[in-house]
Every structure is written in structure tokens, then in C-alpha cells.
N, C-alpha and C positions, 0 to 999 in steps of 0.2 A: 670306666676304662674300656669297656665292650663299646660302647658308642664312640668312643673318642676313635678307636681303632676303626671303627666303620666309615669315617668322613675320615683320620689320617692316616690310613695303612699303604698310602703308594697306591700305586695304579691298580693293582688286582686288588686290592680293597675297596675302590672307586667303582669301578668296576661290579666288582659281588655286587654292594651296596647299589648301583643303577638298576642292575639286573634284579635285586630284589623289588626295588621299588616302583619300578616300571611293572611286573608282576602283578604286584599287591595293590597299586595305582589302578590297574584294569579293572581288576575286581573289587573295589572300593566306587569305582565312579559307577560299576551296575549297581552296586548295594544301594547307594544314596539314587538312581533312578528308579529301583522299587520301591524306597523310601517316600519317595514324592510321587508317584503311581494315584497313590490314594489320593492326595491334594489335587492331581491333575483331573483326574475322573470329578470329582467334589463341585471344580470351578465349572467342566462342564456340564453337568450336570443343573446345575445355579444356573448357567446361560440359558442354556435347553426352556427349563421352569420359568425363568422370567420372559421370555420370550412366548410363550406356549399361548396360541389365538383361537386352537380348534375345540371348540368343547366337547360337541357333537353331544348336543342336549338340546332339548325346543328350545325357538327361539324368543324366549321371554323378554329379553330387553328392550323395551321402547326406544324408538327415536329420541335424541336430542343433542342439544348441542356437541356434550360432551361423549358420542358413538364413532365409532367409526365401523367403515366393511370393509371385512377382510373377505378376498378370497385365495381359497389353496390353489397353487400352480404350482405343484414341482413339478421335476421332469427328469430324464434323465437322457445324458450323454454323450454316447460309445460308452460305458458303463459307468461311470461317472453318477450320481445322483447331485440335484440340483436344486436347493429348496428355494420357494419361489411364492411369491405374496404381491396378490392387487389390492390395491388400497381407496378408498373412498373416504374421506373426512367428514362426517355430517355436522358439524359445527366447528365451532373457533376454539376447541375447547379438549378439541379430540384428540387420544391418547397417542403420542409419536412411540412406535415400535424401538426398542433397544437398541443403539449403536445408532438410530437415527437422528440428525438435524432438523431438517424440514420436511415437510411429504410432497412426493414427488409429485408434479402434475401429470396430466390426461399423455401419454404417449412418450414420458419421461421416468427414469428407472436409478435407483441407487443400489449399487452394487457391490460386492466383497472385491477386497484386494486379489483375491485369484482367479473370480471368475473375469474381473475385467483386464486380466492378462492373458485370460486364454481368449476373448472376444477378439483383443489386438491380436493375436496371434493365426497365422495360416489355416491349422486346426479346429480354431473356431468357425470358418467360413458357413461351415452348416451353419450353427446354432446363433451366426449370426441373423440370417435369415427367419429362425424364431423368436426370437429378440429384438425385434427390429428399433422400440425406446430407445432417445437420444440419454444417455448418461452424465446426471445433471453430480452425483456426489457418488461416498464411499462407507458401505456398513462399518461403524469402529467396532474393537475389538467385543464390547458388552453384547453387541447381538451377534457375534459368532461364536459356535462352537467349538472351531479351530480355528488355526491360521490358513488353510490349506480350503475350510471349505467354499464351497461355489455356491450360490446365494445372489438371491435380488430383493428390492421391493419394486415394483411398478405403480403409476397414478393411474388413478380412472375417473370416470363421470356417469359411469352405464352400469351400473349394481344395483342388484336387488337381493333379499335375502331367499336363499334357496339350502332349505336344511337336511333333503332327502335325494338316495343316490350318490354318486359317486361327485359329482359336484358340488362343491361347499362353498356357501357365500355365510358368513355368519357377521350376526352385529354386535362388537363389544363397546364397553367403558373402560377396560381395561386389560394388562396385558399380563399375564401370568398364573399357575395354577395353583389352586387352591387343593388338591388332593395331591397325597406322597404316595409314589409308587408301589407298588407289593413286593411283600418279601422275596427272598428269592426261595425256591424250591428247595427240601433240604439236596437230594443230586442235583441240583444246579451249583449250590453252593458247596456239595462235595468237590464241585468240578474244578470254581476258585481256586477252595483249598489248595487242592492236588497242581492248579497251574502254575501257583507261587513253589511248592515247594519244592517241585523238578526242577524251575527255572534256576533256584536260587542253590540248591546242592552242587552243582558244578562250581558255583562260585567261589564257595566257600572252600571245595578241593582244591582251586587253583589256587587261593590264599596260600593255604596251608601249603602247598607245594613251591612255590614262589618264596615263603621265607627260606627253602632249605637252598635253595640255589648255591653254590662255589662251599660246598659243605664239606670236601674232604680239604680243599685249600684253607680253609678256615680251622678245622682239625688240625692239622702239621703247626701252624701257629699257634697254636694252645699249646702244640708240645714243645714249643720252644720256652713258651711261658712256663711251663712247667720246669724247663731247665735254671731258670732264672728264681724259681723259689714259691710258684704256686701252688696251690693243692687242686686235689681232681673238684672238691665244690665249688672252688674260687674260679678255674678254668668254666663251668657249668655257667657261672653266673655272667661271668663274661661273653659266655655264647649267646646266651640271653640278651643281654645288654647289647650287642650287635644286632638281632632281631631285631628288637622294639625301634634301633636306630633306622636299621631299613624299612618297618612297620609305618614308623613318623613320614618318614621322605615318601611311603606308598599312600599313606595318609592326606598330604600335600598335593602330590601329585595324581590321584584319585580325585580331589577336588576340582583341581583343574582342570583333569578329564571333562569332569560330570558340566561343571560349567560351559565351557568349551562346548561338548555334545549338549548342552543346554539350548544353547547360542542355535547350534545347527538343526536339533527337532522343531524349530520353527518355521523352518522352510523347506521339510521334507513329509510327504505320508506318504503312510504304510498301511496297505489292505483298507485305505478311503479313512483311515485316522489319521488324526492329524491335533497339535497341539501349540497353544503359546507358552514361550520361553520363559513367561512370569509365573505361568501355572506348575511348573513343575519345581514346587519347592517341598525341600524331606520335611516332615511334621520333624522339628528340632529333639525330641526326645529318642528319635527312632533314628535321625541322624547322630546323636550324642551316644545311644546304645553301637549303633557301627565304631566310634570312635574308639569306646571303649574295648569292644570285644576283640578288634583287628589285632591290637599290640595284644592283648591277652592270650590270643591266639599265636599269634607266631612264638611269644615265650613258650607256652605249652607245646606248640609240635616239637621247638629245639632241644628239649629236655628230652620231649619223648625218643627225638632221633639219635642223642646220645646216650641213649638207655645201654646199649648193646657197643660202645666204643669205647676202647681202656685205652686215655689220653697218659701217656707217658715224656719224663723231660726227654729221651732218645728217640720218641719216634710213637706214631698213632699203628698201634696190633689192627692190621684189618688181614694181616696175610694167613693168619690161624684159618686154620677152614671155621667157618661159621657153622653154628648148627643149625642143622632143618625148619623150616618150618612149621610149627604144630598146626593143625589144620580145626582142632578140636572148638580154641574161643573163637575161632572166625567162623565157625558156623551157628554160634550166639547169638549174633548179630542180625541176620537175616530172620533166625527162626524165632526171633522176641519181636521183631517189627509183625511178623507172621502172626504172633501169637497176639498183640497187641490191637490187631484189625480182625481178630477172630470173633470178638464178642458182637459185631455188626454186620454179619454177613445174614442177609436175607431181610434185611433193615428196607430197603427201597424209601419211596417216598411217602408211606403207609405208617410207620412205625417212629415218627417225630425226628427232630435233626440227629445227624452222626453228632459222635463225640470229637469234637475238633481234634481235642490235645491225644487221647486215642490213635485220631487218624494222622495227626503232624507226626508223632513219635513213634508209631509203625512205623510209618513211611520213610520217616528218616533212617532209622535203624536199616531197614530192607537194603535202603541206596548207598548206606557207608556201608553196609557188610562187603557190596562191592571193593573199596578200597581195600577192606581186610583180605577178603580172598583172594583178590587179582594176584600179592604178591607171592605168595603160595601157588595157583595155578602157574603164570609163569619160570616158579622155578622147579616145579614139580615138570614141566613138558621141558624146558630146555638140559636139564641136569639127565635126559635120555636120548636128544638130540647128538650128532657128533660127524659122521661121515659127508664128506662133498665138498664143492670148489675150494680155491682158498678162501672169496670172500664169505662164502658159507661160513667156513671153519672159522673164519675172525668174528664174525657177527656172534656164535655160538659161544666160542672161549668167554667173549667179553659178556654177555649173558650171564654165561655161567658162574665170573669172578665177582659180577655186579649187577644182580638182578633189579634191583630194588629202586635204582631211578630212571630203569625204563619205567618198572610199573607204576613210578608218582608220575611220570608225564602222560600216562593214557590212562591214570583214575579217573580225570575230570569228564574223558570226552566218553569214557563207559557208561558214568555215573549219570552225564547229560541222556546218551543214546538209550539206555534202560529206565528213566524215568517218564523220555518222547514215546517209547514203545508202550509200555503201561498205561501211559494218557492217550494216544491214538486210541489202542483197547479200548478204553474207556467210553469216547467220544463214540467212537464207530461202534459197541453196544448197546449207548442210549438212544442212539440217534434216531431211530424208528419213535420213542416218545418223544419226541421234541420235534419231528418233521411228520405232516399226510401228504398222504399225496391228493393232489387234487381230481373234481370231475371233468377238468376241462379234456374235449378233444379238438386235440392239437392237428389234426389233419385235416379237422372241418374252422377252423379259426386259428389265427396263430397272434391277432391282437384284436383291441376292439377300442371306439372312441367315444365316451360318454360326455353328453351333448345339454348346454345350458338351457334352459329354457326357452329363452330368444333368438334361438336356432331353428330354423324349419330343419327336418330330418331330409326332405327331400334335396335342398339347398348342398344339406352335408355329406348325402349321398351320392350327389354328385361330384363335389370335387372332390372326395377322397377315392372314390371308380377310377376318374381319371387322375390318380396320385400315379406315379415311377412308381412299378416294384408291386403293385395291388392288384389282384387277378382275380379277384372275386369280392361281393361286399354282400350285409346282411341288415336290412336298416328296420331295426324294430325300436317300436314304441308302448310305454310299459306305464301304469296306471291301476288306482282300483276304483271297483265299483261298490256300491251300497246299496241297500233301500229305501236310506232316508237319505235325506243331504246334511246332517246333522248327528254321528255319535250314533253309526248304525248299528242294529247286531249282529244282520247279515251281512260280510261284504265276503268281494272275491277278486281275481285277479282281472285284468284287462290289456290282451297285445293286441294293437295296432303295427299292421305293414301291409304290404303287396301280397300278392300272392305266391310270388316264389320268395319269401320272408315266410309265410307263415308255414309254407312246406319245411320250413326247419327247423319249429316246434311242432310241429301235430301234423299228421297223415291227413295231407288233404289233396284231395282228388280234382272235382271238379272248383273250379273257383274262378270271379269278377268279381271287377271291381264294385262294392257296393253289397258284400255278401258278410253275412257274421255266421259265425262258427261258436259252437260251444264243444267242451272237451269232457270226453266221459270217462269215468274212473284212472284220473288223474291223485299221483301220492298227494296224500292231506289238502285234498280238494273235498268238502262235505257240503259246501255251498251251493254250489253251479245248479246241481237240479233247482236246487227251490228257488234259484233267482232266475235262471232262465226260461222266463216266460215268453210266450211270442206277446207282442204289443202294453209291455210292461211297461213302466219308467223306473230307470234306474239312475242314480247320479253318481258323475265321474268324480274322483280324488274329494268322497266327503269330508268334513272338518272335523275333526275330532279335539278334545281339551287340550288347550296347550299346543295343537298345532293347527297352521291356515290351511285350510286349503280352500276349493273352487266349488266343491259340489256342483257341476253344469249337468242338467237334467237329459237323459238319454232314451230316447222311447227305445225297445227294440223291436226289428222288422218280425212279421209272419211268416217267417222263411227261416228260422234258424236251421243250419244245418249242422247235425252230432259228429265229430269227428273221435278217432284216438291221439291220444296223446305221443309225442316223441320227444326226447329230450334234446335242448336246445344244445349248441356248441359248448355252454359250459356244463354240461353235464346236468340240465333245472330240467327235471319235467314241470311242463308250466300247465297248469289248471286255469280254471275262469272262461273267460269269450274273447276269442281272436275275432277281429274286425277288420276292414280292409278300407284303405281311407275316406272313401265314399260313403261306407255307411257310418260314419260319424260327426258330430255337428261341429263345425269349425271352432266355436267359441272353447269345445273341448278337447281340441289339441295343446291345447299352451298349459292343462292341467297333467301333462304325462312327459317321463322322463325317456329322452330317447339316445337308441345306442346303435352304433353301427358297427359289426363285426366282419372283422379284415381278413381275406385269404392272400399271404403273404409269395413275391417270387422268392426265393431263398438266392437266388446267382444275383442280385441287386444288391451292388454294395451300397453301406447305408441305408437301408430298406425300412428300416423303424426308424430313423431319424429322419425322412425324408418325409412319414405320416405321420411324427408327431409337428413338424412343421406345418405340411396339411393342416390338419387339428387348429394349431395355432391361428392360421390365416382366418378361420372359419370363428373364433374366438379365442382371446385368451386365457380362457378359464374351461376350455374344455380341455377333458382330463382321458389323456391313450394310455393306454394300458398293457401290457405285455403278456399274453399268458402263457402259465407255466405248468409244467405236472407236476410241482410237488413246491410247498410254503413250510419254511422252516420257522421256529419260534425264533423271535429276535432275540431275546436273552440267549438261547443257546448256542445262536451263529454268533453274538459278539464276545460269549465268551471264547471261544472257536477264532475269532479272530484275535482277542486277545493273545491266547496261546501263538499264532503266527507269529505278531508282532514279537514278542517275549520271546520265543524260540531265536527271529533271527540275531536280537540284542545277543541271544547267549552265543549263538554260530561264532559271531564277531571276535566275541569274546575269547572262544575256545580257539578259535586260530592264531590270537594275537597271544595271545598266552602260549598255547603249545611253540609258535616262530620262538617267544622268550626261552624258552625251556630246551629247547632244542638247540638255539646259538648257545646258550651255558653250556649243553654239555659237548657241544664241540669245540669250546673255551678251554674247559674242565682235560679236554685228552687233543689238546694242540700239542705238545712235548710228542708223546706216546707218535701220532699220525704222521710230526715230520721225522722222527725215528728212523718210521717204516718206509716214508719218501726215501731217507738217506741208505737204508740197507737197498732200496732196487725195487720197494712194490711199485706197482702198475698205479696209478693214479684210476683206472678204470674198475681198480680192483676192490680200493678204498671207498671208493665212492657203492660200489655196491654192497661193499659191507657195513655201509653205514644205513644203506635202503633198510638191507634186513634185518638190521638194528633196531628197526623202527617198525618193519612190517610187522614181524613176530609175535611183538608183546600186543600191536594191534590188532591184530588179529584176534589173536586168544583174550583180548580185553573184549572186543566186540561179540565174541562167542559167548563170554560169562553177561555180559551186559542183556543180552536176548533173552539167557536163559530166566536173567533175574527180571528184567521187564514182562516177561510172559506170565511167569508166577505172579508179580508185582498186579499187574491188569488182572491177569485170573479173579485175584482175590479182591479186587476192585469191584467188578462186574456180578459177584456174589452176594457182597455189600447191596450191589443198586436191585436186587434180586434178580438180576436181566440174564439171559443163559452166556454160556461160557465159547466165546469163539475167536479164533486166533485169527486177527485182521493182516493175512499176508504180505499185501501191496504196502501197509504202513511198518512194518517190519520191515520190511526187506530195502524200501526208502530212508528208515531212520539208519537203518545199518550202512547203505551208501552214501546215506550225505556223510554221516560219522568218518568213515573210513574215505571221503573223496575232501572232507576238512585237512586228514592229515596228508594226505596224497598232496594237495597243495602248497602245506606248511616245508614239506621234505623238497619240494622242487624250489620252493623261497630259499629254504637254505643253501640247497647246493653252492651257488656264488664263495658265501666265505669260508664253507667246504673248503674247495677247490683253494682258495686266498690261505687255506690253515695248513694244506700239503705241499712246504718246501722245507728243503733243508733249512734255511736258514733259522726255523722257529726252534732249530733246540740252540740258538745263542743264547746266553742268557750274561747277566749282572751281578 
């Protein structure tokens, strides 16, 4: 009977029943997008691995038909990352890369469906000049990792394998890895935990608050029912039975969401992720648990919300004064999530994994105690409120007479803001173990260009000087020495440059062309004395097991001269024999890796896109590089980005929900607003007292939400054993977006505000 009245009660039944379901619909279509989370990570994952060509292991594989060479070229941007592969077939036999057809030839490139829409497009103009392969075909979906990402393969003719340095040419048989990645950390995977389970608490509050929608209109008809011969459990079961109707249709329409936004995360990312529409399916058991629990859940909150309402056939008792609040079991809630993450504090990554179920039902508990106390705070500050304008005094009254579904519409966005507050904590106390900072100094280099083999340094020193935007260059060449040409025991380092290059590794003074240097008490240099002999022979890049090299024999001159050591732009103090290119025998150039370090203009726009062009022109496969002061672990920034991503699904979420929750309740007190139209209020007056209708409890919800996310992180940060510090800037951020969500939601409504204040709406039928 409760269903039947939910699809035929008349328009306010139509009505409730939308409003519920459009609610419930929201939050069902993010449930089933965490549900399939896991499947989407899964497939990419699987892409990544079957594609994977870099081993970075000696080069053991022989030649033969069925080899190919790869080399690595990514690149990046305007910040963009851009993965990027030269290909060489050495037989008829050789393995085609994933998502590929055919292999492209010598100056011909197959590319991703994105990146070859940004080439077409204005903004690619740079990077088409990097690019310059004619575009023969299109990577299918098997070799990308999203839809979104940017990707080529390029053909060549001119490879050789080169397996040391920053330049990678490698030869496979095959494409894909053979090793599964490491676990994650136990605070890494604390971090997981914790990102899922803030995300997905708001949800779940919007649920539950989304079934209560048109709840006192819904009440008055029960008491009709009761006039006609029901009893108060049979009215119970009927409310019920309305739920689960509205639950169904949110059920429904939840899936079409999730579809729907299925369709569209194929052609959108977020923070450089990016997904296809086929990968994002719910593992069916986890979608079948959402199905079940939703309608279980709205029965359970309607019961619970008529706990406290005596349904009569004359009329629903709301007008008795209610009694207070107890404050006592709502403070259970908090202090058993408290108590429940007690036994892991000083745990860190020392003392084996957290206890998941521990840390989920702490946590949980901590973030619903929210929901329990909010409505308690609120009517504890408004029930002493009372003097000021009229719209003050309306905003108050109505407070006063009905606290309780201001505080279900600002549970969800407290419960979001105090979970983002504790994980920010969180983040921002580990983040010193999961980021160093680097040696590099950035005022003496601000990039550098690491250079193939086939490259003269001189060649590359030249046109990247005269690059736009480069003000300075630094062109060293980098090798070792030996005493045998063969598996030596002594070896040491070996830089080759000019003379003002080697001034910026080692303190050298006087210096020509044709002068070698040795470097004294150099960090973990023990070699250098005993090999620098005057008129030794020493060999360049000897061979050692499992890797080629040149071993080219090096007398050296009776001249050496001792310098000290200074450390280079990236923070190496370098050891061994600096040389200057005269004094070394030609054949032993083509055995050292060389690099050219960039002193950047900063007012040149596009200034690193301009050198990594450079770069390009000079070879395809040399690799520029960026440097930075400080390398974060990639695990910890994607879980970091994950959280973004997830945060703004829920943003979306809590707006679009709070807009539903707000038209309801200016649904709910349309009679009441054209009342006051009709007695002579101000339309300026209403309107402001519906602001502070809304500011009030937000506010005081934002206050408890800080309090409980600071505690919440506290006890986080104890856990990971890391010291205790209140991260202001992400605090006071979560509190504004929170509070600039509903600031937006309250200016969407005004319109049918303003459409609900005329006389006309107390007509009625």
C-alpha cells in the first residue's frame, strides 16, 4: 500500500517520490562508480603490464628475427606527459606493440586518439615541430591506458642498443612484464583505506537523508489513514513501504546516472587520469551489495525517524514541545571510533599492517558521531538565540520549532569537510617520508639534455646555446676508467669538457685545451690516487659480464694536474680525471655518455618546450629533462591524486544533493512563505531569512566538522607515529570550499524562492 501511494498519491506524492529519488539516484550512481574503481584501476593496470618494454637489465637478448628496438621518448607538454616509443623491427617476426597494426616506418608515427587531436589543433603548434612524422595510423584502446592519454609509436632505421644513462634503447622478443609490483606500504595503504572511506560517508548521509524528503507531508497522511481504521504499526509499515518505493526509482535512476557519467569519463580527465567507459564496470557482487543495502537503508532511517512522532487519525502531535536533546549517547559515537583506533597509535610502518576493520569502524564511528551531535549543537545554540531584524527573528523561530532538517541537510557536507580535514592532516604529516628533496641547484641549471651516443656533444652544444630562452650551457661528457679493458678491480670516474665545463665540477684554475686533471679527496672516490699515474694506460668504458662496452686504451699525459673537487649543478661531487677534449683519443669519445646542462631565461614563454624541441631536432631519442628540488614517490602522489579526483566526484555530489534538499524544503513551507507574502512581508525580508536559515546550522556544522577532523587527523598522525600538526592552509580550504558549496547551492535556489512568495500559493483543492 506504501508503494502504491508513492507512484499514486497526486502530485505531492509524485513529487515526494521524485525528490526522493533523484536524492537517492545521486548517491547510488557514486556508490556503483567506487564499486567499479577497482575494475578500472585492474584494466589499467593489465594495459600498463602488457605493454611494459623497459626492463632496465643488461642487455642479454640476442639479435634475431623475432627482436625489435625500442627506444624511450617521452616527453612532456605544458605539463602534459606524453609517452613516446621509437621502434626498429629486426626481423619479420618482431613483436607489434599493443593497440598496434603495423610498425610504422622510418619518419612515420602512430598515435593516440588525443594526442592526434591536440597535433590538429592551434596548441599543438609547438609540439608539432617536435613531431614532425607524417601520421600513418591510431593506438587501439589495448595499448592505452586511458582514453585521454597522449602517446605515439614512431619508425626508425638508426638504433643501436644503449642500456646506460638516461638514454634507453633496449632489445626485446617481447612485450610485457614478468614481475608484479610491491605491495603497498602499510601507511600507504592506511592512506587508501582512509581515502575511500571519507569519500564514501557523505554518501551514505545523503542517502539516508534523501529518503526522509516531504516527511511531515507524508505524516498528515498516515493520519488520515489512521482515521479510516489503521493502527500506529500498520501506518509504520506503510512509511516503509514508501521508502523502499522511492529507494527503487533512486535505484533506477542511480543507474542511469552512473551510465550516463559512464558514457562521459571517456572523454574527460582529471589531474592527467583518465579512463574508458568499458573499464568502469561495479565487480557485480558489490554492485548487488549497493542494491541490497539502499532500500534496507531508507526502511531503517523511516522507522528510525518515526521513532519520536505519535501518528493519530486527528492529526500528527509535533506541536507538544519536544524534549531536549540528550547529549550523553552522542558522545559514544565519537569516543568508540576513538577508542577503536587507540590500539594503533605509534604503529607507523615498523610494526606490520593497521587493522583494516579497526581502522574502517573507528573511523566510521568518529564521522557518524557527526550526524549525532550536529543535531544537538544546533539546537543547543539556536534555543539561546533570539533578538534582531525581522528576518533574524524568522530564521530563529523556525530553528527553534524545527531544528532537525536543517541539521540532516548540512550532515553530509560536515561529515565530507571533517573527513577532507583529517586526510589533508594526514597527507601533509607523511609527506616528508614519501618526498626528498633533491641536490640539484637550480640557480646554476634549471634543465639538462641527455645525449645518444651518435651525437657529438660539441654539435649539441651548439644548437641548444643558440636555443630561444638558453643563456647559458654546460656540456660534459661522462665515462669510466679501468686498468684492464676487461672486469677491472680498479675503476674510477672520467669527465670530459672544455674548460669552463670542468670549472663547474672541480676548482680549476689554470686550464687548455689538452690538459687532464685529477680530483683530490673527492666523497667515495678511493681510486683516483692509485690510478692516476702520469704515462699509465688506462681503458675507457671497460666491459664487464653481461654488459658491452669499448674498453679504448688511454695513455695518460706527464702533466697531470691535482685539483679539488666542487659539486656539479646537480648537487654530485664527481671524483676520477676530468680531461679536456684534446687530451683524449677520438675513438674514445663514442664510449661516454654526454650531457648538456641548461641555464634557463625565465621571461621566455615556452622556454622548456622550445629545448625540448632543440633536443628533438638533434635526435629523437635524446631525453631533456627538467630539474627540480624536490621528487615525490609516485605511489604517494597518485594516491594524492586519487583523493583530488574522488573529492571532486563528491563536491558534485554534495551540491547536487544539498540544491535537492533545499527545493524540498522550500516545497515543504510554500503555504507558510505565501501566508507571509499575503499578510505584507517584504519579499527582501523572506529571502533573507531563508539565507540564515541556512547559514546558521552551516556554520555551526562547519565548526563541529573542524573540531572532529582535527581530533580525527590527530589520531591519524599517531597511528603513522609522525608528530602531531595542525596543517592550517588545508583547514581553512576544506572549511571554504564546504561553506562556498552551500553559498552556491543557496544563490541556485533563490529563483524558485522568489517563484514560492505570492499570494496565490495558499490556493488550494
Amino acid at each position: 500500500m506504501g508503494a502504491r501511494f508513492a507512484v499514486t498519491g497526486g502530485r505531492e506524492g509524485w513529487m515526494r517520490t521524485a525528490l526522493t529519488a533523484v536524492g537517492v539516484g545521486l548517491g547510488v550512481a557514486l556508490l556503483l562508480l567506487t564499486t567499479a574503481i577497482p575494475n578500472a584501476l585492474a584494466e589499467r593496470h593489465n594495459r600498463e603490464r602488457d605493454r611494459q618494454d623497459m626492463t632496465y637489465t643488461a642487455p642479454t637478448t640476442p639479435k634475431a628475427d623475432d627482436t625489435i628496438l625500442v627506444a624511450q621518448t617521452d616527453t612532456t607538454y605544458r605539463g602534459d606527459e606524453i609517452r613516446g616509443r621509437v621502434l626498429q623491427p629486426e626481423g619479420p617476426r618482431a613483436p607489434l606493440p599493443p593497440g598496434v597494426d603495423s610498425f610504422p616506418g622510418r619518419d612515420e608515427m602512430v598515435v593516440s586518439p588525443a594526442l592526434a587531436e591536440l597535433l590538429k589543433s592551434d596548441a599543438g603548434a609547438l609540439l608539432r615541430d617536435r613531431l614532425p612524422s607524417t601520421i600513418t595510423g591510431t593506438i587501439g584502446d589495448s595499448g592505452l591506458i586511458g582514453s585521454q592519454e597522449l602517446a605515439y609509436y614512431a619508425g626508425s632505421d638508426r638504433l643501436t642498443v644503449q642500456s646506460s644513462g638516461a638514454v634507453r634503447v633496449e632489445r626485446l622478443d617481447r612485450y610485457g612484464a614478468d614481475r608484479e609490483s610491491e605491495p603497498l606500504d602499510p601507511v600507504l595503504m592506511l592512506l587508501v583505506l582512509m581515502v575511500f572511506i571519507v569519500l564514501l560517508m557523505p554518501v551514505g548521509v545523503f542517502i539516508a537523508t534523501a529518503v526522509r524528503f516531504g516527511g511531515e507531508r507524508r505524516d498528515r497522511r498516515l493520519a488520515a489513514l489512521r482515521l479510516v481504521g489503521a493502527d500506529g504499526r500498520m501506518t509504520r509499515r506503510i512509511a516503509a513501504g514508501e521508502a523502499v518505493a522511492g529507494s527503487l526509482f533512486g535505484l533506477v535512476l542511480g543507474t542511469g546516472f552512473f551510465l550516463a557519467g559512464r558514457e562521459f569519463a571517456g572523454s574527460v580527465q582529471v589531474y592527467n587520469i583518465s579512463t574508458f567507459p568499458q573499464d568502469l564496470n561495479p565487480s557485480p557482487l558489490l554492485a548487488l551489495l549497493v542494491a541490497l543495502a539502499v532500500p534496507a537503508a531508507a526502511v531503517a532511517v523511516t522507522l528510525f525517524a518515526l521513532r519520536g512522532v505519535v501518528i493519530e487519525p486527528l492529526g500528527v502531535i509535533r506541536s507538544a514541545k519536544p524534549r531536549r536533546r540528550r547529549l550523553w549517547w552522542r558522545l559514544l559515537l565519537p569516543l568508540g571510533g576513538l577508542g577503536m583506533l587507540y590500539p594503533m597509535i605509534g604503529q607507523g610502518n615498523e610494526n606490520g599492517e593497521f587493522n583494516q576493520w579497526l581502522v574502517t569502524g573507528g573511523t566510521v564511528l568518529v564521522l557518524v558521531g557527526i550526524t549525532a551531535l550536529l543535531p544537538w549543537v544546533v539546537e543547543a545554540v539556536v534555543s539561546r538565540l533570539g533578538k534582531g531584524s525581522v528576518s533574524w527573528q524568522l530564521a530563529v523561530r523556525r530553528l527553534q520549532l524545527s531544528s532537525g532538517p536543517a541539521a540532516r541537510m548540512v550532515n553530509g557536507i560536515a561529515v565530507a569537510v571533517a573527513g577532507a580535514i583529517a586526510l589533508q592532516m594526514l597527507f601533509a604529516g607523511v609527506e616528508s617520508d614519501y618526498t626528498k628533496m633533491t641536490t640539484n641547484d637550480l640557480s646554476r641549471a634549471q634543465m639538462n639534455v641527455a645525449l645518444p651516443s651518435d651525437v657529438p656533444i660539441g654539435e649539441a652544444d651548439r644548437v641548444l646555446s643558440a636555443t630561444r630562452g638558453v643563456t647559458h650551457t654546460t656540456p660534459l661528457a661522462v665515462g669510466s676508467l679501468g686498468e684492464r679493458r676487461k672486469a677491472p678491480d680498479l675503476s674510477t670516474e672520467l669527465t670530459v669538457g672544455g674548460c669552463a665545463a670542468l670549472r663547474e665540477v672541480a676548482k680549476v684554475t689554470s686550464c687548455r685545451d689538452g690538459d687532464v686533471f685529477a680530483v683530490r679527496n673527492a666523497e667515495y672516490d678511493e681510486n683516483t690516487p692509485k690510478l692516476a699515474k702520469s704515462g699509465r694506460t688506462l681503458y675507457v668504458d671497460p666491459v664487464y659480464s653481461g654488459w658491452g662496452g669499448k674498453g679504448e686504451p688511454w695513455r695518460l699525459p706527464d702533466d697531470i694536474k691535482w685539483v679539488d673537487a666542487r659539486k656539479d649543478p646537480t648537487g654530485y661531487e664527481r671524483g676520477g680525471l676530468l680531461a679536456t677534449p684534446g687530451a683524449l683519443p677520438k675513438a674514445a669519445a663514442g664510449a661516454l655518455l654526454s650531457t648538456v646542462y641548461l641555464q634557463l631565461d625565465p621571461s621566455v614563454e615556452d622556454g622548456r618546450e622550445i629545448v625540448r624541441n632543440a633536443a628533438a631536432s638533434l635526435s629523437p631519442i635524446a631525453e631533456p629533462m627538467t630539474m627540480v628540488s624536490e621528487e615525490r614517490n609516485e605511489r604517494f602522489a597518485s594516491i594524492r591524486t586519487g583523493l583530488f579526483v574522488g573529492a571532486i566526484c563528491v563536491l558534485l555530489l554534495i551540491g547536487a544533493s544539498l540544491l535537492v534538499s533545499q527545493l524540498e524544503q522550500l516545497r515543504e513551507r510554500k503555504k507558510l512563505l505565501s501566508a507571509l507574502i499575503a499578510f505584507g512581508t517584504r519579499r527582501r525580508t523572506l529571502t533573507l531569512s531563508v539565507l540564515w536559515q541556512t547559514a546558521l546550522p552551516i556554520a555551526l556544522g562547519l565548526i563541529l566538522a573542524s573540531v572532529v577532523g582535527l581530533t580525527l587527523g590527530a589520531a591519524l598522525l599517531k597511528m603513522t607515529g609522525s608528530s602531531v600538526a595542525i596543517d592550517w592552509p588545508s583547514l581553512l580550504s576544506m572549511t571554504g570550499i564546504g561553506a562556498g558549496v552551500v553559498l552556491l547551492v543557496t544563490v541556485l535556489s533563490l529563483p524558485p524562492l522568489l517563484k514560492l512568495m505570492r499570494p496565490d500559493g495558499l490556493r488550494t483543492e
